[in-house]
C-alpha positions as CSV (number, residue, x, y, z in Angstrom):
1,X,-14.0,-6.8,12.6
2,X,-16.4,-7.8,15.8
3,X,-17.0,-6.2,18.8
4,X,-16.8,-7.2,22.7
5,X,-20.1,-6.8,23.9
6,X,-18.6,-6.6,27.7
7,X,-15.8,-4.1,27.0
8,X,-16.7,-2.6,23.8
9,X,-13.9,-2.5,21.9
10,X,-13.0,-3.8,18.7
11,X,-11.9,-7.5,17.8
12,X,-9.7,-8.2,14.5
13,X,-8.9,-11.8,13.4
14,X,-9.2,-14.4,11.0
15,X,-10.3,-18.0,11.5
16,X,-10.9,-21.0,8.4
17,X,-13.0,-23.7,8.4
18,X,-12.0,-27.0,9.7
19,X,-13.9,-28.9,7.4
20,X,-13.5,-27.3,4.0
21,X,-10.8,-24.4,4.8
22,X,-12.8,-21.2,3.8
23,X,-13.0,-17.7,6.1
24,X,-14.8,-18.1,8.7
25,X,-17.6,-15.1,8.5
26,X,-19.0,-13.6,11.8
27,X,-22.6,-14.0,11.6
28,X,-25.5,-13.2,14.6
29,X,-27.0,-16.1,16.0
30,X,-30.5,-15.9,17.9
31,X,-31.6,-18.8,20.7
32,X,-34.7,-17.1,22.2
33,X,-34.7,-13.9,23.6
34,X,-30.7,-13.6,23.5
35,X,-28.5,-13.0,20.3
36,X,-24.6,-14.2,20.4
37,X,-22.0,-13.7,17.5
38,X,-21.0,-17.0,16.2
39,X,-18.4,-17.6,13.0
40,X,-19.8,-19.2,10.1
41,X,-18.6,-20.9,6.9
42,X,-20.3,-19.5,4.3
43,X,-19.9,-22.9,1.8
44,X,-20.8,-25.8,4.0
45,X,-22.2,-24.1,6.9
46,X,-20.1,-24.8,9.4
47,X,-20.6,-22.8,12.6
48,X,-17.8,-22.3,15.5
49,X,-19.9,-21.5,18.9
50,X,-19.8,-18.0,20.3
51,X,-16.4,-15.9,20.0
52,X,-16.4,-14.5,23.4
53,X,-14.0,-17.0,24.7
54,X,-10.7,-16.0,23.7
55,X,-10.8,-11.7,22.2
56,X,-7.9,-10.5,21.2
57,X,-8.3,-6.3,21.6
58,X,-6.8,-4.1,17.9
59,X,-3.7,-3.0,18.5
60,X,-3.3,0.7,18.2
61,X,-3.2,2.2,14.4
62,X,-0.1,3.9,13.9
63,X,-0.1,7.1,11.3
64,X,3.2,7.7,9.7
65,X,3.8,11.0,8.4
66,X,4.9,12.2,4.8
67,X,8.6,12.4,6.0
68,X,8.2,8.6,6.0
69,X,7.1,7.9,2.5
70,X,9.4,10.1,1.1
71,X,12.6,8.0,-0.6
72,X,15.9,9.8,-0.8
73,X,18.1,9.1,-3.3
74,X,22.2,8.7,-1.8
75,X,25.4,9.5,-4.3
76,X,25.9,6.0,-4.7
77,X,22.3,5.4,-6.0
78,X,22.3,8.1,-8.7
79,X,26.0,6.7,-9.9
80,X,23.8,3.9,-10.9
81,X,22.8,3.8,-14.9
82,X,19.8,2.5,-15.0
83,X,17.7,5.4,-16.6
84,X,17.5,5.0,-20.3
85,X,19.5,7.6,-22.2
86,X,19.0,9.8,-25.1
87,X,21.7,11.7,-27.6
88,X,20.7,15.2,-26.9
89,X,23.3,18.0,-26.1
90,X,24.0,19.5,-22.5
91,X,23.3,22.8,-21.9
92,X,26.1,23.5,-19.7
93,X,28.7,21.4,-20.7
94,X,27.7,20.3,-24.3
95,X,28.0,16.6,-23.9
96,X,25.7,14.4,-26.1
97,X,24.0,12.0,-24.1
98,X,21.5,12.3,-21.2
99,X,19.7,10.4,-18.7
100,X,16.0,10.8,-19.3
101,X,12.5,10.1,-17.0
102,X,9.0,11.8,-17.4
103,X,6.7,13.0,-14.2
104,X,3.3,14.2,-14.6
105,X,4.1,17.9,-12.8
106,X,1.1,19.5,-14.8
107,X,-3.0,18.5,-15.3
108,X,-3.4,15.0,-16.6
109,X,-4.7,16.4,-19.5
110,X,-1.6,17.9,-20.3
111,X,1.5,16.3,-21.7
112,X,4.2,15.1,-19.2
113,X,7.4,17.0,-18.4
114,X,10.5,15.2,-19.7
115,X,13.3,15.3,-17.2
116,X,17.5,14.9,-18.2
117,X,20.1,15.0,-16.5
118,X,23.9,14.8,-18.2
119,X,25.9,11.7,-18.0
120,X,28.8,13.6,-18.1
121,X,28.3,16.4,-15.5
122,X,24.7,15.5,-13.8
123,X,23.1,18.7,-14.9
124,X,19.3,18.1,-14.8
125,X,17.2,20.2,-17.3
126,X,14.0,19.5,-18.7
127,X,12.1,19.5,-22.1
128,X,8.4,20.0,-22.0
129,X,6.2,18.3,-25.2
């Protein structure tokens, strides 16, 4: 990250070496009186002359919201079997096998909820250890 010294804002790019291929570190370079940014190799000490010739501004940072992050899960997704199963009995409809996951809902010193859900009629319950 450098900055434009004539408009201030902030500059974001990468340049390599031509000679050996590494990054391209910005580095302060003093000649007298006057102090210019120049990029420098940090293994053979290559050094590319000021950086005020071509500046390319950041482009804005967008936030995304929660909403975003959040993944939902269709009908045709949860038809999928990919969830190990256990032989356990349903609650509701007495079936014998269930779909089973575990989510840390409590402290992480405590043990993990154990989530199931039917395979025969999608009831989820859970079993705390």
């Amino acid at each position: 990250m450098l900055r434009d010294s004539k408009t201030d804002s902030v500059v974001r790019y990468m340049e390599f070496c031509p000679r050996c291929g590494s990054r391209l570190e910005p580095k302060k370079s003093k000649s007298g009186k006057d102090a210019s940014l120049v990029l420098a190799c940090p293994k053979c000490g290559y050094k590319k002359p000021e950086v005020s010739e071509k500046i390319e501004v950041a482009p804005k940072v967008i936030q995304h919201t929660p909403q975003q992050f959040v993944a939902v899960i269709g009908k045709e997704e949860q038809k999928l079997s990919t969830l190990p199963t256990v032989r356990i009995e349903c609650p509701r409809c007495g079936n014998n096998t269930a779909y089973v996951w575990q989510v840390q809902t409590r402290g992480a010193d405590e043990s993990s909820t154990q989530f199931l859900r039917c395979t025969k009629c999608n009831y989820t319950f859970r079993e705390y250890s």
